[in-house]
C-alpha positions in Angstrom: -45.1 16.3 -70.9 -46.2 19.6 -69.2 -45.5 20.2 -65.8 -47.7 22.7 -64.3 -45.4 25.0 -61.7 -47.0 22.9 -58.5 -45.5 19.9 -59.8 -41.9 21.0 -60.6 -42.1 22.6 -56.7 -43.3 19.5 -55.4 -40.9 17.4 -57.0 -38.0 19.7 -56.3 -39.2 19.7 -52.4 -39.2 16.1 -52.5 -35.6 16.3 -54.1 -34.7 18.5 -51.4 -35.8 16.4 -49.2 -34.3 13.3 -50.2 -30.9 14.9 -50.0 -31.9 16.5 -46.7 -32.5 12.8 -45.1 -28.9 11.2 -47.0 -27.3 13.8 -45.3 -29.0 13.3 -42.1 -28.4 9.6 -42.2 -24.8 10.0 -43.1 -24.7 12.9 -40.1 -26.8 9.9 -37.9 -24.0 7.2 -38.8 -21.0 8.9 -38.5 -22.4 10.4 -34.8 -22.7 6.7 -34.1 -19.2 5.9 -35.1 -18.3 8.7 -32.5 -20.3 7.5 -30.0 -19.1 3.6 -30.3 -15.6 5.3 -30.3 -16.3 7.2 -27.0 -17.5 4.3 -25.5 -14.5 2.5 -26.3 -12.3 4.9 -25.1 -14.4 5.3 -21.6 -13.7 1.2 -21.1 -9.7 1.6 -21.6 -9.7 4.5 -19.2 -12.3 2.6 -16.8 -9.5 -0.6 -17.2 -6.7 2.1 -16.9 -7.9 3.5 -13.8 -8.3 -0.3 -12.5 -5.0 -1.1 -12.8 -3.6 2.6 -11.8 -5.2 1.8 -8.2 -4.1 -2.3 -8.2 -0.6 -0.3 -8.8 -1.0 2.4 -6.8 -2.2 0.6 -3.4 0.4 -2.0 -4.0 2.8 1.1 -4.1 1.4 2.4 -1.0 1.5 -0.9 1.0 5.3 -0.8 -0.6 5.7 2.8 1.0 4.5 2.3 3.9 6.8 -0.9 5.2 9.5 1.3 4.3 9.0 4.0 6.2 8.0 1.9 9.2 12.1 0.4 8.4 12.6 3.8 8.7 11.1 4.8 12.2 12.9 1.3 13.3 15.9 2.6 12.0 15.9 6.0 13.1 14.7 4.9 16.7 17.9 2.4 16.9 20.0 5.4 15.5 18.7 7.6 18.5 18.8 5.0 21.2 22.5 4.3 20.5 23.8 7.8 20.4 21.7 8.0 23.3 23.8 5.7 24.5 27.1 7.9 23.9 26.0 10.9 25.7 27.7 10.0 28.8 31.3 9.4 26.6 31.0 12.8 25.6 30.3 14.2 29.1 33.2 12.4 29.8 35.8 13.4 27.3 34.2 17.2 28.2 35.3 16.6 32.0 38.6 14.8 31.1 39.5 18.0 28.7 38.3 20.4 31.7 40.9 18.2 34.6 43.4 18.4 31.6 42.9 22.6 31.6 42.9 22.5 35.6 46.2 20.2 35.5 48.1 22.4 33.0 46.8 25.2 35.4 48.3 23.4 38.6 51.4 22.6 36.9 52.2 26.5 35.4 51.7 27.8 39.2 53.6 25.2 40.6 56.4 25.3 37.8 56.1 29.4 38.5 56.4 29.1 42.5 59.2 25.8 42.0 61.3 29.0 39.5 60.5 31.4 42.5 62.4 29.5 44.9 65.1 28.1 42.9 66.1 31.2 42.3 66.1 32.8 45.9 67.9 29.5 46.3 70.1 29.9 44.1 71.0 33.5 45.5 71.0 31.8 49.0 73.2 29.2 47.7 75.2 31.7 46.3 76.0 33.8 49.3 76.8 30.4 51.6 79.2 29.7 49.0 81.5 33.1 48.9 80.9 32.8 53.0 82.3 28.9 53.2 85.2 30.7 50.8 85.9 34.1 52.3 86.0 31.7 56.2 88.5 29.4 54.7 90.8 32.4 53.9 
């Protein structure tokens, strides 16, 4: 068997081309392995993203019950020591009498040691008179 040059290329462009389509149909099959993949991971991050907003608008209803408790609380809180305001005005005007008082007391302790003694002095000089008479 003699094969003439034209023959030998066309048989090794029809080997070549055989290999060239196994490879592209291995290349073809394996991209559709990717793709099925792909898909499969778009559908557990579509179901993942489902239940992330289920969980997070539960979470937020959650949230925001507790920080209306909250403003309740912190409104109760405020209206009671709003309440206490006039105890400390008080206990602010008791400690200012207590500071006038101590104030009233020194000068009247101060003028009460005045006189005792210049009557003491007095006293003293009635005494050796009443004495000095008697003699």
């Amino acid at each position: 068997m003699n094969l003439s040059g034209g023959e030998i290329a066309g048989i090794i462009a029809a080997l070549g081309f055989a290999i060239f389509s196994i490879s592209l149909a291995i290349t073809i099959y394996k991209a559709g392995n990717v793709v099925k993949e792909i898909n499969t991971t778009v559908e557990e991050v579509n179901e993942t993203i489902t239940i992330l907003t289920k969980n997070t608008d539960h979470l937020l209803v959650e949230v925001e019950g507790l920080l209306n408790k909250s403003n309740r609380t912190l409104d109760d809180v405020n209206g009671k020591l709003t309440m206490t305001d006039p105890l400390f005005k008080a206990v602010g005007d008791l400690g200012t009498s207590v500071s006038d008082l101590n104030a009233a007391t020194k000068n009247l302790t101060g003028q009460l040691s005045n006189k005792s003694q210049v009557g003491s002095s007095l006293g003293m000089s009635q005494k050796i008179t009443k004495k000095v008479a008697k003699l």
